[in-house]
C-alpha positions in Angstrom: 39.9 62.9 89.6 37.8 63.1 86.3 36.1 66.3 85.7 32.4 64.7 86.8 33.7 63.3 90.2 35.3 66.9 90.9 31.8 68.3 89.7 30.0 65.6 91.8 31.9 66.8 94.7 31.4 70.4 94.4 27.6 69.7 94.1 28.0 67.2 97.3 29.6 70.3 99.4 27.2 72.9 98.1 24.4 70.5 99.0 25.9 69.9 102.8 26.3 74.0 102.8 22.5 73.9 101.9 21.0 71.1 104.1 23.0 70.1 106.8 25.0 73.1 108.5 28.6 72.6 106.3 30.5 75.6 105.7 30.3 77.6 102.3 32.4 75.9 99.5 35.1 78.0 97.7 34.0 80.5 95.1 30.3 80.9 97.3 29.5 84.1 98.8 28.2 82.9 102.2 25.7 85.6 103.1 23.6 84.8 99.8 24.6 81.2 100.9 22.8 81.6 104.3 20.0 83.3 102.8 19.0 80.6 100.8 19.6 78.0 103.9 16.7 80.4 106.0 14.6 80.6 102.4 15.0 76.4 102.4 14.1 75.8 106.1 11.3 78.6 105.8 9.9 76.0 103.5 10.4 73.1 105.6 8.8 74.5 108.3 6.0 75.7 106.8 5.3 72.2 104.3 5.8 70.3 108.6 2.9 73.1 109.7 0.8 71.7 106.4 1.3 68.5 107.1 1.0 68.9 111.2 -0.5 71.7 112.1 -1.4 70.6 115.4 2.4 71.4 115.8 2.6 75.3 114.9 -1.1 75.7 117.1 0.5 73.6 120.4 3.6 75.9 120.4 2.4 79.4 119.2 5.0 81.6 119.2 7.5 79.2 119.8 7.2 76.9 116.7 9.9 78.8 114.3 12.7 78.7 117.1 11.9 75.0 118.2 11.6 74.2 114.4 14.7 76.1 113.1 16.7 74.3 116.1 15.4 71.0 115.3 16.3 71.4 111.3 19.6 72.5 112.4 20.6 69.6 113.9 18.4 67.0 111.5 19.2 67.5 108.5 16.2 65.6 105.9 18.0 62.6 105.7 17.6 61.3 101.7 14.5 59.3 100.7 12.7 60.9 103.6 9.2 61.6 102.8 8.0 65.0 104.3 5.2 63.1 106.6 8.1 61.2 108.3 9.8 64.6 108.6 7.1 66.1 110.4 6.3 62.8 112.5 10.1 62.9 113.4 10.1 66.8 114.4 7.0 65.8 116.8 8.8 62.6 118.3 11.7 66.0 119.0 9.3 67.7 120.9 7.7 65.3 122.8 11.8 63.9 124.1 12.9 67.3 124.6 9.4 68.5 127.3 8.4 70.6 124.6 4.9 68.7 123.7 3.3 66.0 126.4 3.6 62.6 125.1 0.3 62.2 122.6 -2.3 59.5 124.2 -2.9 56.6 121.8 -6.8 57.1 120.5 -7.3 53.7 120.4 -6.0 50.8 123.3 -5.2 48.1 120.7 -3.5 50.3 118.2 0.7 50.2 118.9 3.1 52.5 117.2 
């Protein structure tokens, strides 16, 4: 393995570590590690109450805990816009019972 695939590789694990739930990589201290996962889905969450705050007022107290749950599990998948994140969060919600299925405004209008 060249020197840039073993590079590429390191970045790929730190990256997983970061966004999706993998474990620290060798040589990473992995309390500053989980600090930085909370500091990077604090800033999820709050750019899906920007973009949707109908979300954060529907749950109250609830939103960080149903949102930190939810990123835990979905992970932004790459090329994701963060409109489609916050669309997907609500679609969470609704399957799960936390949110009643939203009433379409308009009868001829299909998602």
């Amino acid at each position: 393995m060249s020197g840039r695939e073993r590079l590429a590789a390191q970045q790929a694990e730190l990256l997983r570590a970061l966004l999706a739930g993998g474990s620290a990589p060798a040589g990473f201290d992995q309390d500053r590690l989980r600090t930085e996962v909370q500091a990077l889905r604090a800033k999820r969450r709050s750019v899906v109450g920007y973009l949707r705050p109908d979300l954060p007022d529907a749950l109250g107290d609830r939103y960080r805990a149903l949102f930190d749950a939810y990123a835990a599990g979905h992970p932004r998948a790459e090329g994701t816009r963060a409109r489609q994140d916050a669309d997907a969060f609500a679609e969470w919600l609704v399957e799960r019972g936390e949110l009643p299925r939203p009433r379409r405004r308009f009868p001829w209008w299909r998602s």
